[in-house]
C-alpha positions as CSV (number, residue, x, y, z in Angstrom):
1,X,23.1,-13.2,-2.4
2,X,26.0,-15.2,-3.4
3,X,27.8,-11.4,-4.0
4,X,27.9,-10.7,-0.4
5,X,31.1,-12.1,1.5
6,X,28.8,-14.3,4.0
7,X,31.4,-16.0,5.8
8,X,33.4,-12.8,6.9
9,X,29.9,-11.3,8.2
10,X,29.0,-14.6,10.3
11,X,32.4,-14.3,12.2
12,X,32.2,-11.1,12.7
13,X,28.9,-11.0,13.7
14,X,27.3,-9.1,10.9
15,X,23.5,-8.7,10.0
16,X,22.1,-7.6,6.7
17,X,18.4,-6.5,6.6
18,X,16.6,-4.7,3.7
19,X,12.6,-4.2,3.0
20,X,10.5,-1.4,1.5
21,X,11.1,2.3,2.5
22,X,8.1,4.2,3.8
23,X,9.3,7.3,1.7
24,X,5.8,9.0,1.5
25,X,5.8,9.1,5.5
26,X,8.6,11.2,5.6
27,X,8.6,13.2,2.4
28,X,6.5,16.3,3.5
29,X,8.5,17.0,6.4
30,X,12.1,16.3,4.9
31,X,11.5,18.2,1.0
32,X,10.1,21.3,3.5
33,X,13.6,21.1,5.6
34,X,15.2,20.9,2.3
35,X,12.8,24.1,0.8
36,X,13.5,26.0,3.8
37,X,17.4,25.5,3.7
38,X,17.8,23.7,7.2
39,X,18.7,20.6,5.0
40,X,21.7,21.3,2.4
41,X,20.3,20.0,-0.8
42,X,23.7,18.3,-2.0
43,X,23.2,16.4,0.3
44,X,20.5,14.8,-0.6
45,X,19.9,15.8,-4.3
46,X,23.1,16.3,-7.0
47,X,21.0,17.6,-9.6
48,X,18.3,20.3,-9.7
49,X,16.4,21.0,-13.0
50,X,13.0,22.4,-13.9
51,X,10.5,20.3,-14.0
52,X,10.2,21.3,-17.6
53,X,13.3,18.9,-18.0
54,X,11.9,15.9,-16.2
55,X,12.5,13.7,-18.5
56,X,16.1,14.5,-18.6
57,X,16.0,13.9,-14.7
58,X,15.0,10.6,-15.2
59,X,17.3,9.7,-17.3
60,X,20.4,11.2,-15.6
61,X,19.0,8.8,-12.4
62,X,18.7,5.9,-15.3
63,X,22.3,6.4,-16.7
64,X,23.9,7.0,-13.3
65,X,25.1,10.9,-14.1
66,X,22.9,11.9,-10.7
67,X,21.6,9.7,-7.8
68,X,18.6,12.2,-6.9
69,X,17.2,15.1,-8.7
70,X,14.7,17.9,-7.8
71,X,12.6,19.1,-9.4
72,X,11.7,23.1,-9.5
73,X,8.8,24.9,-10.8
């Protein structure tokens, strides 16, 4: 933690908090907004390939050229 500027977040009252996501809980509702268009997808993913290329997806996410990547038939 020695990264984070602790003494300006004490004086200005600052709270940092982090645990595991529950992704799986919310997965089958979000990916069908995003499916169904009511959630833009570059918004949420910057790369769509098929899932053909997955391995390619991966390593876009490992070398940093895309945050989140979907996957299509």
């Amino acid at each position: 933690m020695s990264d984070i500027p602790q003494t300006h977040m004490f004086w200005r009252n600052v709270g940092l908090r982090s645990g595991p996501a529950p992704v799986r809980a919310y997965l089958p509702h979000l990916l069908d907004r995003v499916l169904s268009g009511h959630i833009d997808k570059g918004k949420v993913f910057d790369l769509t390939l098929s899932l053909s290329e997955v391995a390619e997806a991966y390593a876009a996410m490992d070398e940093r050229r895309a945050t989140k990547t979907m996957l299509m038939p």
